[in-house]
C-alpha positions in Angstrom: 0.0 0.0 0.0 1.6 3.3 -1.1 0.9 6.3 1.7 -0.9 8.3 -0.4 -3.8 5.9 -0.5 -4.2 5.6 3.4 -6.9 6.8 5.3 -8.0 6.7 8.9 -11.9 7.6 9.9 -12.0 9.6 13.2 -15.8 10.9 14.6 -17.2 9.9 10.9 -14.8 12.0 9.1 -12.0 10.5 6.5 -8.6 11.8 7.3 -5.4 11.4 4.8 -2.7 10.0 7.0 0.9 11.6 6.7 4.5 10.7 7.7 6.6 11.2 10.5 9.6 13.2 10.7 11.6 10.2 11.7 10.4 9.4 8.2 11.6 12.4 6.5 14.8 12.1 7.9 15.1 8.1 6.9 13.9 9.2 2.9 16.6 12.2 2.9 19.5 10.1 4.1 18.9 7.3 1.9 18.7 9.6 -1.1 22.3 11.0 0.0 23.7 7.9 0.4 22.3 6.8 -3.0 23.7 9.8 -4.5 27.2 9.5 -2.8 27.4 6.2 -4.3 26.1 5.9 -7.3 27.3 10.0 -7.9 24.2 10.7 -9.9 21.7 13.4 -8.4 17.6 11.6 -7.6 14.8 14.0 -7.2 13.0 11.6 -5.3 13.0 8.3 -3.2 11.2 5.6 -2.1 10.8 3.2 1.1 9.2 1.1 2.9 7.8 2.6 6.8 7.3 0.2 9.5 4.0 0.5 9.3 4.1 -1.5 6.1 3.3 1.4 3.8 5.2 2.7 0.9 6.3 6.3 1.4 7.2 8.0 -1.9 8.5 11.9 -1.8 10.2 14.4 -3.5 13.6 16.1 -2.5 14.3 20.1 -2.5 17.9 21.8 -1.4 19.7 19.1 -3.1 23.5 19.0 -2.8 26.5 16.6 -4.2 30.0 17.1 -3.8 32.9 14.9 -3.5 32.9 15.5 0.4 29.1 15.1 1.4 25.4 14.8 0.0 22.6 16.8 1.6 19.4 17.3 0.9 15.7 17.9 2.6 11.7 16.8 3.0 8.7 18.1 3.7 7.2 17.0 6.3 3.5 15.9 5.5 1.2 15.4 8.6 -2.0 14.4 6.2 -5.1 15.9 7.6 -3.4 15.5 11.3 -2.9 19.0 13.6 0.8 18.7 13.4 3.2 21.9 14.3 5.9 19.8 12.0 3.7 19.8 9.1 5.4 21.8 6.3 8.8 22.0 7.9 11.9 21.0 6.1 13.9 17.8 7.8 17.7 17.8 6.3 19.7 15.2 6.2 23.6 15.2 4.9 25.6 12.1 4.7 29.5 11.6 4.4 31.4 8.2 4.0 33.2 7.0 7.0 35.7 3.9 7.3 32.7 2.2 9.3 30.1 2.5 11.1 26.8 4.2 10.9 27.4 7.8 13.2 23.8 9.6 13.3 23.6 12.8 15.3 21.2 15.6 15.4 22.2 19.2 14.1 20.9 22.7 14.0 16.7 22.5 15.2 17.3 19.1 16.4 16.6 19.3 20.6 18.4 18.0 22.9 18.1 15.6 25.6 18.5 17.2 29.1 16.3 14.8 31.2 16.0 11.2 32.0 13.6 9.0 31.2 13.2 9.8 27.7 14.1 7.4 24.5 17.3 8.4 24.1 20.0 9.4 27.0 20.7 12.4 27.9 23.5 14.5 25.7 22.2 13.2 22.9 20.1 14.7 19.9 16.3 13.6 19.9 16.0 11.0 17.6 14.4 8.1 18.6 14.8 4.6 18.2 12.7 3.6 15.5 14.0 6.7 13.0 17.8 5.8 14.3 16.8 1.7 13.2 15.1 3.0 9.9 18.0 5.3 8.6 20.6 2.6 9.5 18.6 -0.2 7.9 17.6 1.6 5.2 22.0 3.0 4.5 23.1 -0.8 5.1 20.5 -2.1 2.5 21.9 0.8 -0.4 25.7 0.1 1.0 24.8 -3.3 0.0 23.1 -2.5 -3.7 26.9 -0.9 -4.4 28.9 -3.4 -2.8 30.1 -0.7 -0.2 32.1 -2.1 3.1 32.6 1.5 4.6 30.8 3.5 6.8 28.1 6.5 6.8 27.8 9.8 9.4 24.6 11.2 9.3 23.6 14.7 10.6 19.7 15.3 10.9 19.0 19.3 11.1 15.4 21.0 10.8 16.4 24.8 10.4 12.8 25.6 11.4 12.9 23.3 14.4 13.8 25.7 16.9 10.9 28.4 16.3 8.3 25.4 15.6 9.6 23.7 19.0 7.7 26.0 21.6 4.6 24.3 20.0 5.4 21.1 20.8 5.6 19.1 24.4 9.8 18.8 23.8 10.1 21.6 26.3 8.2 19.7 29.0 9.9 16.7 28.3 12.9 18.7 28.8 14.0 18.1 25.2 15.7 22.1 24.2 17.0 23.4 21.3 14.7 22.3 18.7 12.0 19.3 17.6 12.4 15.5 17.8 12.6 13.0 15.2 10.4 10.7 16.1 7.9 7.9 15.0 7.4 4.4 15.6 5.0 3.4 12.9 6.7 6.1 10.1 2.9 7.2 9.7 1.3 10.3 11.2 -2.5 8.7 11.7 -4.6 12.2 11.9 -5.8 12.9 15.6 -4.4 9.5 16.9 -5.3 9.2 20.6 -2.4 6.6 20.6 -0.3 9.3 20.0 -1.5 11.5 22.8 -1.7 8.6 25.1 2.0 8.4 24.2 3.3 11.5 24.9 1.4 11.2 28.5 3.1 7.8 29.3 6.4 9.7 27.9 6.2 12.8 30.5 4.8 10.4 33.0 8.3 8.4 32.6 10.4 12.0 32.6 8.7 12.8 36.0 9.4 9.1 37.6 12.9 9.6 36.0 13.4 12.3 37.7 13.2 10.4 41.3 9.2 11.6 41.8 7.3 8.7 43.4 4.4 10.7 43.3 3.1 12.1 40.6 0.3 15.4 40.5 -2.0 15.0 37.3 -4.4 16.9 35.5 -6.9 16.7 32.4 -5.9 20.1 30.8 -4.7 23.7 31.4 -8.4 24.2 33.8 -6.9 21.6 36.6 -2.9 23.0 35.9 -4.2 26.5 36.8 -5.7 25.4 39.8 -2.8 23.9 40.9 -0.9 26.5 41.0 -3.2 28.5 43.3 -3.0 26.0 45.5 -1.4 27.4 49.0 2.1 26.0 49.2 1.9 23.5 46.0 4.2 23.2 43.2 1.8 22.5 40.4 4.7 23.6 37.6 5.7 19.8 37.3 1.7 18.4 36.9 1.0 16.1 34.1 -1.5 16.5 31.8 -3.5 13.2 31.3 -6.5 15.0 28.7 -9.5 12.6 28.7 -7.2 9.7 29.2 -7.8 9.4 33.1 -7.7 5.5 32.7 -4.6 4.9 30.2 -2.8 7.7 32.9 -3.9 5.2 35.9 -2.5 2.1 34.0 0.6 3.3 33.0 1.3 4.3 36.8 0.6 1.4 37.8 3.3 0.1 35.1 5.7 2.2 36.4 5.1 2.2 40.2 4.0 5.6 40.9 1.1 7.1 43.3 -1.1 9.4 41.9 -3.1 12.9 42.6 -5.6 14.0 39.9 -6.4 17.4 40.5 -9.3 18.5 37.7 -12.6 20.3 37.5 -16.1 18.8 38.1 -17.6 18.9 34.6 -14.4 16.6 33.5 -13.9 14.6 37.3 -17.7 13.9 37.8 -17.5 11.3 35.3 -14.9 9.2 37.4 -18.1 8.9 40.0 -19.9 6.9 37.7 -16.5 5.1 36.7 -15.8 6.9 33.4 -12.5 6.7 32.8 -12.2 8.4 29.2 -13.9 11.4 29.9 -14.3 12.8 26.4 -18.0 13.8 25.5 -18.1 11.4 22.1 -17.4 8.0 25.1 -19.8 9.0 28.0 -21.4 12.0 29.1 -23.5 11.1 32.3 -22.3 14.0 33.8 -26.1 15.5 35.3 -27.6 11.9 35.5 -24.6 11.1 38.2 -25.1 14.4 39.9 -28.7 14.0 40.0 -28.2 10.3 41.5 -26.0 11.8 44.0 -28.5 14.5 44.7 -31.3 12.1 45.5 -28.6 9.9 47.7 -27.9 12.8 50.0 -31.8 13.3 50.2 -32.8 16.0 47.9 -36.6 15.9 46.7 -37.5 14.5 43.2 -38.0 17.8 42.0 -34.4 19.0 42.9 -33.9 15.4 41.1 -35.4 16.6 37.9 -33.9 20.3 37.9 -30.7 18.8 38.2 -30.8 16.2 35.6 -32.4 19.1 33.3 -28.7 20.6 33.4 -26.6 21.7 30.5 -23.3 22.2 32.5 -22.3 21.0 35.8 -22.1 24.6 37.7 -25.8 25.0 36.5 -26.5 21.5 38.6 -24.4 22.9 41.6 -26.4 26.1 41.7 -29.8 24.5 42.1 -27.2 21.6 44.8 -26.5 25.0 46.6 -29.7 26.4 46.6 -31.0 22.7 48.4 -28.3 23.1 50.9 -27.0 20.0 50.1 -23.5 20.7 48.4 -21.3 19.5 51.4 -22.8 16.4 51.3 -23.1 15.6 47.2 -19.6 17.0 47.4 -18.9 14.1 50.0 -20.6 11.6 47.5 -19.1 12.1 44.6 -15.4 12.2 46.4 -16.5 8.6 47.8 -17.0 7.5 44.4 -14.5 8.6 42.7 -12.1 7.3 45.3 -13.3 3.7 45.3 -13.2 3.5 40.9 -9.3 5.2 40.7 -8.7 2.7 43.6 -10.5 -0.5 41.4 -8.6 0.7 37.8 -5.6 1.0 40.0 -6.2 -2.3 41.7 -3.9 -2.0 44.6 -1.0 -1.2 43.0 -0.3 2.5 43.3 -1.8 4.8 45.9 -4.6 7.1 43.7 -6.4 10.2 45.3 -8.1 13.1 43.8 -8.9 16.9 44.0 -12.3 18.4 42.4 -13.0 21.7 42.2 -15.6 23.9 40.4 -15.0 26.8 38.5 -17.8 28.7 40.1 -17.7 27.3 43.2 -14.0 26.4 44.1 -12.5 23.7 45.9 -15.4 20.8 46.0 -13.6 18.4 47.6 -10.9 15.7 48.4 -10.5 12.2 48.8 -9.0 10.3 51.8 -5.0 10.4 50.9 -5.4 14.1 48.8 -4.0 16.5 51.5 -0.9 13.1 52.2 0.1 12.6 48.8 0.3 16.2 47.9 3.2 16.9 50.5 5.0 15.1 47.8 4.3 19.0 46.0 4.9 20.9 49.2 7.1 23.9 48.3 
């Protein structure tokens, strides 16, 4: 299957799939080493991702002399939102003795952190991009009947500028983008691909010696956080909708977790939603109405509540009953007993839920423990 006829279908809409810059760089460096060998100049260049696909594409900024052969791709994300789309990946190849040296250049970030894919010191390109541009020089070595060696240098002179779009400074990857990619295929709006970078920064901050780690959905729960009396909430996660992949993959790695998010998001976790995002589950007034009757509100309170289009609606008419406190208390008890059965023993799980209106809602049992972790 060639790339161009590749299609994934997210929330009933068809979506071109691209490639990754891992792949860029792997097309450029072949073409160089083609055109060191063979001394004849290509315009394009074909391989094999993978994924399985063929991956055609053209070359710009093309370059032979005696000494080196450089040239660059575009990067194509398909239909995906991708700050790399449209950037230029370089790649320029000289002949060594032996070996194959590949090493990251101007745009390419660096690795300051543990935990990442590749140590620290060195330039950010992954595994799967460092296997495919080795593979793919030792298969054209062999076409020519070459027994040297190849050093490749991997430069993006965009990737600097386009990396304070990314997650690399998070990560604590500086200086430019990553090559990355593990399939060679950008699949548009892939939640394995978010899930991914969570598990990555989840595996910075245990790298880093934390045995605790503060977590929340998006930038609501992270500014919260940080208005918290005596909590450092610059080093919180960000787990999106992906509450239960986030609770797996500590329990993977052995580390106790506080979620720390707002109601309309966290009042799903009562009801033991663990992907929170509208298209899986809403239930978000039918488990505050439940809750409502279960600390004794009347059935019409029931019914107003369940009538709701947003959560801090529901809490007004909760307020207005008197009965906040003890819905608050509620939903705390349930969402502590479903992190505790996704978690199932292994880690130590406790959450924070506040309201946007209404402030702090409340805690569950271990909250105010685990977050002396985040003491300052």
């Amino acid at each position: 299957m060639e790339i161009k006829d590749l299609y994934v279908t997210q929330n009933n809409k068809r979506l071109r799939c691209g490639y990754t810059t891992g792949t860029c760089a792997t097309a450029a460096a072949k073409a160089c080493a083609y055109m060191l060998l063979s001394r004849k100049i290509v315009d394009t260049v074909r391989l094999r991702v993978p994924k399985g696909v063929d991956v055609t594409v053209e070359l710009h900024d093309i370059s032979l002399t005696g000494d080196y052969a450089r040239c660059s791709v575009v990067k194509d994300g398909g239909d995906d939102i991708d700050a790399t789309h449209g950037m230029k990946i370089f790649s320029r190849v000289e002949l060594t003795d032996s070996g194959i040296d590949i090493d990251g250049g101007e745009g390419i970030g660096r690795v300051t952190k543990n935990g990442l894919d590749q140590p620290v010191g060195n330039a950010a390109i992954n595994s799967t991009p460092r296997r495919m541009i080795t593979n793919e020089l030792q298969s054209v070595a062999s076409d020519f009947g070459y027994k040297g060696g190849f050093s490749v240098k991997v430069y993006a002179p965009e990737g600097e500028k386009v990396a304070v779009k990314t997650f690399n400074p998070n990560l604590g990857i500086l200086g430019g983008i990553s090559i990355l990619g593990t399939s060679g295929i950008v699949e548009p709006m892939s939640e394995s691909a978010l899930i991914a970078t969570i598990v990555k920064d989840m595996d910075v901050r245990k790298a880093e010696g934390r045995k605790t780690l503060l977590v929340v959905p998006g930038n609501y729960g992270k500014d919260f956080v940080e208005g918290m009396p005596g909590i450092d909430g610059e080093q919180a996660v960000k787990c999106s909708n992906f509450v239960g992949d986030m609770l797996d993959h500590a329990c993977e790695i052995g580390t106790d977790i506080v979620l720390v998010g707002n109601l309309g998001k966290l009042v799903k976790l009562a009801g033991g939603i663990m992907n929170t995002h509208s298209r899986n589950a809403d239930c978000r007034m039918e488990i505050l109405a439940t809750n409502a009757a279960l600390a004794g509100g009347d059935i019409e309170l029931v019914r107003e509540v369940a009538l709701c289009n947003t959560t801090d609606d529901a809490l007004d008419r909760i307020v207005e009953a008197g009965l906040k406190d003890r819905v608050s208390e509620l939903l705390m008890k349930a969402i502590d007993k479903h992190m505790k059965h996704r978690a199932g023993g292994a880690v130590r799980t406790a959450a924070v839920v506040f309201s946007t209106k209404y402030g702090l809602l409340g805690k569950t049992e271990l909250a105010d423990e685990m977050l002396e972790a985040y003491r300052i």
